[in-house]
mmCIF file of the C-alpha atoms, coordinates in Angstrom:
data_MODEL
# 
_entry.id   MODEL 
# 
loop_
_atom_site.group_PDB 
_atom_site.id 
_atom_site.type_symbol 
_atom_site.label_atom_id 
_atom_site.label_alt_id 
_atom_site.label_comp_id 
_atom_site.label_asym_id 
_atom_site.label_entity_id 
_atom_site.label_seq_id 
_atom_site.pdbx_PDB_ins_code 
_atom_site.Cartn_x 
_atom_site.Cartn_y 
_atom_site.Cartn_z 
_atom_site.occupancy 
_atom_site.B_iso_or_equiv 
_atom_site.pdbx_formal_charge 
_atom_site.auth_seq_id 
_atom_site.auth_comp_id 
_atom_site.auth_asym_id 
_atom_site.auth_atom_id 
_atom_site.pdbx_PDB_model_num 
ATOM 1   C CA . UNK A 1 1   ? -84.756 -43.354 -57.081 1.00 0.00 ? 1   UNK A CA 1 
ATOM 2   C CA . UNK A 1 2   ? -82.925 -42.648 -53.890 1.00 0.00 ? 2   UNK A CA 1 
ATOM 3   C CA . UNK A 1 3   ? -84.009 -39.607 -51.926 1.00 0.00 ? 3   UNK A CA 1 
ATOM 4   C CA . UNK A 1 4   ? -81.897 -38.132 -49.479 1.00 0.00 ? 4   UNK A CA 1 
ATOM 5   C CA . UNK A 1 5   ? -83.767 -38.231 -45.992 1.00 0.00 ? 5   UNK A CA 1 
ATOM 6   C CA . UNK A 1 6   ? -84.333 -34.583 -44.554 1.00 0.00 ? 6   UNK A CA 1 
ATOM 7   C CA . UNK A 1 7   ? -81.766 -33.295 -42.586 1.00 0.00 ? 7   UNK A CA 1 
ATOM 8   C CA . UNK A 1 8   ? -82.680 -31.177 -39.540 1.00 0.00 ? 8   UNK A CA 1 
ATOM 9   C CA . UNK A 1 9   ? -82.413 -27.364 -39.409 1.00 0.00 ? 9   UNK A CA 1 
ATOM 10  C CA . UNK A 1 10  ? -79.015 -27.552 -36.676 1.00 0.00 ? 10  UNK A CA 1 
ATOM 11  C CA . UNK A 1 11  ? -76.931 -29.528 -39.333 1.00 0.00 ? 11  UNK A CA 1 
ATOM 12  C CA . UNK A 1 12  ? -75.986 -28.480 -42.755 1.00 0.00 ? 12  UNK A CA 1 
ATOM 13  C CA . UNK A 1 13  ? -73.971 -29.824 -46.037 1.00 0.00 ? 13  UNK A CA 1 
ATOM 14  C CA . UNK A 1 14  ? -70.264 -28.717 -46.101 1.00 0.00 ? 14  UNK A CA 1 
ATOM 15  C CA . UNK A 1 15  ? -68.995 -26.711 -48.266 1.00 0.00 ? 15  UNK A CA 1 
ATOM 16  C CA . UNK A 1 16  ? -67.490 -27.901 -52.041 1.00 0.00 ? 16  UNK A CA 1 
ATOM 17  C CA . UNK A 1 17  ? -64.444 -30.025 -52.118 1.00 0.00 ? 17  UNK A CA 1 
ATOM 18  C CA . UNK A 1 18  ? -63.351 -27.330 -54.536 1.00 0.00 ? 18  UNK A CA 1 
ATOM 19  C CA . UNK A 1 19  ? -63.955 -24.390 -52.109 1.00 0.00 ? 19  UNK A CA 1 
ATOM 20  C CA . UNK A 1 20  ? -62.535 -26.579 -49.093 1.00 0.00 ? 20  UNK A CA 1 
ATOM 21  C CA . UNK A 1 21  ? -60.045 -29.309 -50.240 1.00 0.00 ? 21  UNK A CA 1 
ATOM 22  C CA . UNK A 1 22  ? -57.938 -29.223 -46.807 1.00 0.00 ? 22  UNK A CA 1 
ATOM 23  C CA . UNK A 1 23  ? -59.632 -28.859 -43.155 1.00 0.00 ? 23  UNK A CA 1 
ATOM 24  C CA . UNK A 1 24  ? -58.106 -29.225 -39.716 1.00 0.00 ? 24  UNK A CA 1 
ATOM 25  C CA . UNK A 1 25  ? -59.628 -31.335 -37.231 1.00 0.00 ? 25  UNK A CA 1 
ATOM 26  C CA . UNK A 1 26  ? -59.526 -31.163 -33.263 1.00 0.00 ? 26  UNK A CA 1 
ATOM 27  C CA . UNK A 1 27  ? -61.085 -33.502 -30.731 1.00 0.00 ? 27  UNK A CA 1 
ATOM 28  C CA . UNK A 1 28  ? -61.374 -35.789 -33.011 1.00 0.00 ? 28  UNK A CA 1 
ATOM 29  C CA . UNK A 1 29  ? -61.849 -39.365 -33.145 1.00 0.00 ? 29  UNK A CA 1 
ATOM 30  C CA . UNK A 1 30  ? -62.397 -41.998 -35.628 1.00 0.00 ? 30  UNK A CA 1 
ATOM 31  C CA . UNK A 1 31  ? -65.438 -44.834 -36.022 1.00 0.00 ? 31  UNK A CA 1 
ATOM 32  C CA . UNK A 1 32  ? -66.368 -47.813 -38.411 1.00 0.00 ? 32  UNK A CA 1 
ATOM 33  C CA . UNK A 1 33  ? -70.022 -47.617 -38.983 1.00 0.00 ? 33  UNK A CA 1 
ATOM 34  C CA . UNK A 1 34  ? -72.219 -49.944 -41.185 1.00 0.00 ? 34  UNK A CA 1 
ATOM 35  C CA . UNK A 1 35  ? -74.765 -48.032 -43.440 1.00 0.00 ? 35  UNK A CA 1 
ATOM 36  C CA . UNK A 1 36  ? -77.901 -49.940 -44.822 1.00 0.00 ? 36  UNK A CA 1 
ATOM 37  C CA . UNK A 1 37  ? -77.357 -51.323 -48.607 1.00 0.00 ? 37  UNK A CA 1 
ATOM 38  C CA . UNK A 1 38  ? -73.505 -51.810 -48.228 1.00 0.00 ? 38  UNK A CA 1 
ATOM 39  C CA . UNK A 1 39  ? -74.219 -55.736 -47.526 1.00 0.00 ? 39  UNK A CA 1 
ATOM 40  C CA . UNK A 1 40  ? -72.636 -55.341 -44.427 1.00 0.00 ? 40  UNK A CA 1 
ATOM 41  C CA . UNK A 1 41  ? -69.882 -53.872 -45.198 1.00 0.00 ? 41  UNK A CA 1 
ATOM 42  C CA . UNK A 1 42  ? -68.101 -50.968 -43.114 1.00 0.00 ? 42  UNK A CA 1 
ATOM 43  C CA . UNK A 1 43  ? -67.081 -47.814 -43.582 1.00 0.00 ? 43  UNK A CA 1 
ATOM 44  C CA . UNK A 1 44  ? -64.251 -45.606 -41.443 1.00 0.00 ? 44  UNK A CA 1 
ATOM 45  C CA . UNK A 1 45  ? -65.395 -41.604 -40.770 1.00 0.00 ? 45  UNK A CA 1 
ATOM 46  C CA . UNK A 1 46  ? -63.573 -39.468 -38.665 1.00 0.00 ? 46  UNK A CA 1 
ATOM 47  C CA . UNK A 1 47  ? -65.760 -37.011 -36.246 1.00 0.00 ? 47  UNK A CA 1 
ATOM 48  C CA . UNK A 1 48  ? -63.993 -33.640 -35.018 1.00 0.00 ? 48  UNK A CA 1 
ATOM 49  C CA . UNK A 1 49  ? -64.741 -30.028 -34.436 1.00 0.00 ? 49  UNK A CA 1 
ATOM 50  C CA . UNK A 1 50  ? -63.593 -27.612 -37.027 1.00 0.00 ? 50  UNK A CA 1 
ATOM 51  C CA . UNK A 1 51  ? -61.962 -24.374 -35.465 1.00 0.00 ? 51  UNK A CA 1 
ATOM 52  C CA . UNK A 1 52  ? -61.678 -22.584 -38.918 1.00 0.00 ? 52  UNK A CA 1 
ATOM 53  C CA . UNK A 1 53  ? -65.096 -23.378 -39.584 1.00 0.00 ? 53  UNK A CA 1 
ATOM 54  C CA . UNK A 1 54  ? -66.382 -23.261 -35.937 1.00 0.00 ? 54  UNK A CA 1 
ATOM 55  C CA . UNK A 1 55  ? -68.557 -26.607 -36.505 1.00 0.00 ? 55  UNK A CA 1 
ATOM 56  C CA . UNK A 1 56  ? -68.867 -30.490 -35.724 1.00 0.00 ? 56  UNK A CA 1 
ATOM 57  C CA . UNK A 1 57  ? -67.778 -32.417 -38.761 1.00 0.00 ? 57  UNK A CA 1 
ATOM 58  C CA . UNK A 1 58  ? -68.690 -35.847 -39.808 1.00 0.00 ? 58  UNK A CA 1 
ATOM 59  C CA . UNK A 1 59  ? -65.649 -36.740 -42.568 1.00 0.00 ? 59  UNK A CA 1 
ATOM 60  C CA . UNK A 1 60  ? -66.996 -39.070 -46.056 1.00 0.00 ? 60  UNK A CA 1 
ATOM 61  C CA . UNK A 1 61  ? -65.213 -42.955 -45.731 1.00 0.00 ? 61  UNK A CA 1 
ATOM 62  C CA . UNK A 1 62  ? -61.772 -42.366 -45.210 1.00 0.00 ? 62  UNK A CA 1 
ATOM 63  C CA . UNK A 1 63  ? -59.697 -43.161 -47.493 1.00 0.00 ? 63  UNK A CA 1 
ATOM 64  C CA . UNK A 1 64  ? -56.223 -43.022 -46.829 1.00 0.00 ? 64  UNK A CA 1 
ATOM 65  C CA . UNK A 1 65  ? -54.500 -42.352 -43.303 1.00 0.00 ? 65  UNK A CA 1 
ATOM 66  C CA . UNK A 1 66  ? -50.798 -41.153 -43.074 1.00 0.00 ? 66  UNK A CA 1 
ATOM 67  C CA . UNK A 1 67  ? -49.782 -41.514 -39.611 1.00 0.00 ? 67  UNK A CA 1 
ATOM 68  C CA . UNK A 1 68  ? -46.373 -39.644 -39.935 1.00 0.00 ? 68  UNK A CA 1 
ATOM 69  C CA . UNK A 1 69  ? -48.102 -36.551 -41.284 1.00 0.00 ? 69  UNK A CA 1 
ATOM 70  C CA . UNK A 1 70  ? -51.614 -36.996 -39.574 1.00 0.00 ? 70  UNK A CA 1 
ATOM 71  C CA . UNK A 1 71  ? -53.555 -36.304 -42.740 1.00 0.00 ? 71  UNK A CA 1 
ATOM 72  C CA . UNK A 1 72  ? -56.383 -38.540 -43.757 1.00 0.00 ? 72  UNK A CA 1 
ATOM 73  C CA . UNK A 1 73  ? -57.771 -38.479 -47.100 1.00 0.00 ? 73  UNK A CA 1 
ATOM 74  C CA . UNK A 1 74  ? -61.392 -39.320 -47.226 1.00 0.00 ? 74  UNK A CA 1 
ATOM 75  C CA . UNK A 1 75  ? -63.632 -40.578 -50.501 1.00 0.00 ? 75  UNK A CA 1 
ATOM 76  C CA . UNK A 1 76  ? -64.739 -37.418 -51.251 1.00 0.00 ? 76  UNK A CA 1 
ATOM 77  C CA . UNK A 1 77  ? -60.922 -36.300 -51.720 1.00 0.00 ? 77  UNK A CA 1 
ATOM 78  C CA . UNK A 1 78  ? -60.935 -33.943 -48.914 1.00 0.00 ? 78  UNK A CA 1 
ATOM 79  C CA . UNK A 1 79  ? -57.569 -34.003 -46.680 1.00 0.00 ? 79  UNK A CA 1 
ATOM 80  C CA . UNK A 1 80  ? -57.646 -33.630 -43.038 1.00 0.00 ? 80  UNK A CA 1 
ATOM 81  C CA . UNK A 1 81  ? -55.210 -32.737 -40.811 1.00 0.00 ? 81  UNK A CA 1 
ATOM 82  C CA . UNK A 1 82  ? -55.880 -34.251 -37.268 1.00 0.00 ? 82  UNK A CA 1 
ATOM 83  C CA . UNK A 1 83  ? -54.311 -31.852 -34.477 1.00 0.00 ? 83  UNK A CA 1 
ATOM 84  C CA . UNK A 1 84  ? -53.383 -32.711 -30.839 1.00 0.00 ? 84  UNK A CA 1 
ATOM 85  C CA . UNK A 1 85  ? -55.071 -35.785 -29.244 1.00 0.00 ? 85  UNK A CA 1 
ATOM 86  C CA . UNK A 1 86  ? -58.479 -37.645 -29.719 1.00 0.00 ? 86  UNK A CA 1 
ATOM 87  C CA . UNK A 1 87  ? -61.389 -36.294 -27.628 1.00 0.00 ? 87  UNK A CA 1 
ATOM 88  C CA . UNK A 1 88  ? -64.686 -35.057 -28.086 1.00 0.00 ? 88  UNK A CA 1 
ATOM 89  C CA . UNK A 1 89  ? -66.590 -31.656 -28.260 1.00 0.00 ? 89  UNK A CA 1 
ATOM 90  C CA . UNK A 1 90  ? -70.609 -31.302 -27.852 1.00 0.00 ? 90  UNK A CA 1 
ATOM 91  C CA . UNK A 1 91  ? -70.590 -29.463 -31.332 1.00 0.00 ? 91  UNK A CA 1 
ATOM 92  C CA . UNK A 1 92  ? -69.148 -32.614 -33.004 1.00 0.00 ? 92  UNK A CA 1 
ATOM 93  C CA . UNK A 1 93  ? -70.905 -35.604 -30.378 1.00 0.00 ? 93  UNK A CA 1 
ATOM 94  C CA . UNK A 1 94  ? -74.191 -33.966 -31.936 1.00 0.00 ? 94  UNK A CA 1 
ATOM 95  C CA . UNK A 1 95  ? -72.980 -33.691 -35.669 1.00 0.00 ? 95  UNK A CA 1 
ATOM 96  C CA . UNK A 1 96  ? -72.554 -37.285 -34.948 1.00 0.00 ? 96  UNK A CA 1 
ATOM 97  C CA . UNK A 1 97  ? -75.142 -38.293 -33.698 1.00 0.00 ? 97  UNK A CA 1 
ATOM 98  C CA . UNK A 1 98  ? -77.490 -36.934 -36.547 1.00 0.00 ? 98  UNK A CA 1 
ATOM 99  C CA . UNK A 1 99  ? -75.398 -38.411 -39.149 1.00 0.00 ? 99  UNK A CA 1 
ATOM 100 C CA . UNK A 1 100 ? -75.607 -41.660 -37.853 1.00 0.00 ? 100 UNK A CA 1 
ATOM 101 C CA . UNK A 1 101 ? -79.943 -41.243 -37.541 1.00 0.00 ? 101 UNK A CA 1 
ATOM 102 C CA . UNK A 1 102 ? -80.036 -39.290 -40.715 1.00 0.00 ? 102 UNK A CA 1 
ATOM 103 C CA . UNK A 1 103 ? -77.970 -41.913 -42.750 1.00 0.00 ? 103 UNK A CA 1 
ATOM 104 C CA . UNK A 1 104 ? -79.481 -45.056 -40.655 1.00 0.00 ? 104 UNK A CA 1 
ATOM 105 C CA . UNK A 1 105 ? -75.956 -45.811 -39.984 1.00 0.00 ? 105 UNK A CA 1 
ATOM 106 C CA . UNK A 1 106 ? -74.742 -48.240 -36.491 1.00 0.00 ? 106 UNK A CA 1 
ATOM 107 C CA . UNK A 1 107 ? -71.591 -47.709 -34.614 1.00 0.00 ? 107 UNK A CA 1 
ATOM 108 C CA . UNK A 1 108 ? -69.806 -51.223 -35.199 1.00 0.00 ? 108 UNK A CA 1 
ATOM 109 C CA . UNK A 1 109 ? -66.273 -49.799 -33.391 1.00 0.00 ? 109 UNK A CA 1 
ATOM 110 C CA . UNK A 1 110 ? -64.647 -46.720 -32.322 1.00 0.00 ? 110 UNK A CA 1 
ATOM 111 C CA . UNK A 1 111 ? -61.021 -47.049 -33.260 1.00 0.00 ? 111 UNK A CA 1 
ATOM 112 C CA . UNK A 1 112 ? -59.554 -43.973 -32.125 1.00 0.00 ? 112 UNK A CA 1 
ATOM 113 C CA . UNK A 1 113 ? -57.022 -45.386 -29.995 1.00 0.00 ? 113 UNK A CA 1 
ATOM 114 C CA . UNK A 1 114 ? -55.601 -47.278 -33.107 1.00 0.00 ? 114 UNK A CA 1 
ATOM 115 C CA . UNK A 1 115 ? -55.331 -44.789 -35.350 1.00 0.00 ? 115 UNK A CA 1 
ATOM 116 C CA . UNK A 1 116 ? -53.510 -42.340 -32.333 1.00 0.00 ? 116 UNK A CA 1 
ATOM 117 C CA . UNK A 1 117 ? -51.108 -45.344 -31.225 1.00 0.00 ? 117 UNK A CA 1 
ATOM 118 C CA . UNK A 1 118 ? -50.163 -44.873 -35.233 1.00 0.00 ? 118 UNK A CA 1 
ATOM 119 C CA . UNK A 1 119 ? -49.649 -41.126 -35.184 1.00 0.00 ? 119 UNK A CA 1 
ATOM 120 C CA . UNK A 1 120 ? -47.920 -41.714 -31.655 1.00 0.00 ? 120 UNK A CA 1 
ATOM 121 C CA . UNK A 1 121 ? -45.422 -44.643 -33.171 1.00 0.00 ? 121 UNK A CA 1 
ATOM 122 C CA . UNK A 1 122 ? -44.135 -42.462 -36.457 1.00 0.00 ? 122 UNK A CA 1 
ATOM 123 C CA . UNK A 1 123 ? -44.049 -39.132 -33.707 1.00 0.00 ? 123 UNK A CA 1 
ATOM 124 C CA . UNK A 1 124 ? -41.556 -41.096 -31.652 1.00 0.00 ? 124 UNK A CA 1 
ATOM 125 C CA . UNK A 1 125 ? -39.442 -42.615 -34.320 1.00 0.00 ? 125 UNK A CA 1 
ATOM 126 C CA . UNK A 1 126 ? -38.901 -39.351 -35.532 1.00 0.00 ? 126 UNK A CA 1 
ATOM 127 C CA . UNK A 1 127 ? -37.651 -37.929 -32.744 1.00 0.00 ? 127 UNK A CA 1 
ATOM 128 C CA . UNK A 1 128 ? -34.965 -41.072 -31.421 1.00 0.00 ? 128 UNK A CA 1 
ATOM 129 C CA . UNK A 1 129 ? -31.743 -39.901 -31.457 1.00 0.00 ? 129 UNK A CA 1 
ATOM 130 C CA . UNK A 1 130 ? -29.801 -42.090 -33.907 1.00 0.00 ? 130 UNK A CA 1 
ATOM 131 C CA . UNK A 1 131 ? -27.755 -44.607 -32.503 1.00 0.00 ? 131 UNK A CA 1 
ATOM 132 C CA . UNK A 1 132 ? -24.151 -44.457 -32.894 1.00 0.00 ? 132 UNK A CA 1 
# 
């Protein structure tokens, strides 16, 4: 039976997906991480600080990313909505970090800059004047 290691006193489990389906994200960036049992495989988790919640967030596997709308959908079915440009914040850098020792996980990539140069592509196509 798998028993969930023990999580320090500084860090606690978000709320419901019911009680908070939708949370914005600043100074955020996004990471593929390989967590033990998943035969190698990666998973994609977005890290960010929470202003509504005042709090460092570590996101489930993302799911879905919509450039053009900047709203990721992660397994769990919660929706973020990433504001302003990738960066970090010591609130989330140490959410972070004890997700990644708490879950055993290891960085394999950050690929912030990807995802941004995506948000950044659909944010200037939608503002080109047409051409006549």
């Amino acid at each position: 039976m798998f028993e969930m290691p023990p999580v320090p006193p500084e860090i606690w489990l978000i709320g419901s997906i019911e009680a908070e389906p939708f949370t914005r994200l600043v100074d955020w960036r996004v990471f593929h991480c390989q967590l033990p049992g998943l035969d190698g495989a990666t998973t994609t988790h977005l890290v960010g600080y929470s202003p509504r919640n005042r709090e460092g967030r570590v996101s489930s596997p993302i799911k879905t990313f919509d450039p053009s709308k900047r709203l990721v959908k992660t397994r769990s079915g919660r929706v973020y909505e990433l504001l302003g440009s990738p960066g970090s914040c010591g609130d989330a850098d140490h959410t972070w970090a004890a997700w990644l020792r708490i879950n055993e996980a290891t960085v394999v990539a950050e690929v912030t800059e990807q995802h941004y140069a995506q948000i950044q592509t659909h944010h200037v196509h939608l503002n080109e004047d047409p051409q006549p």
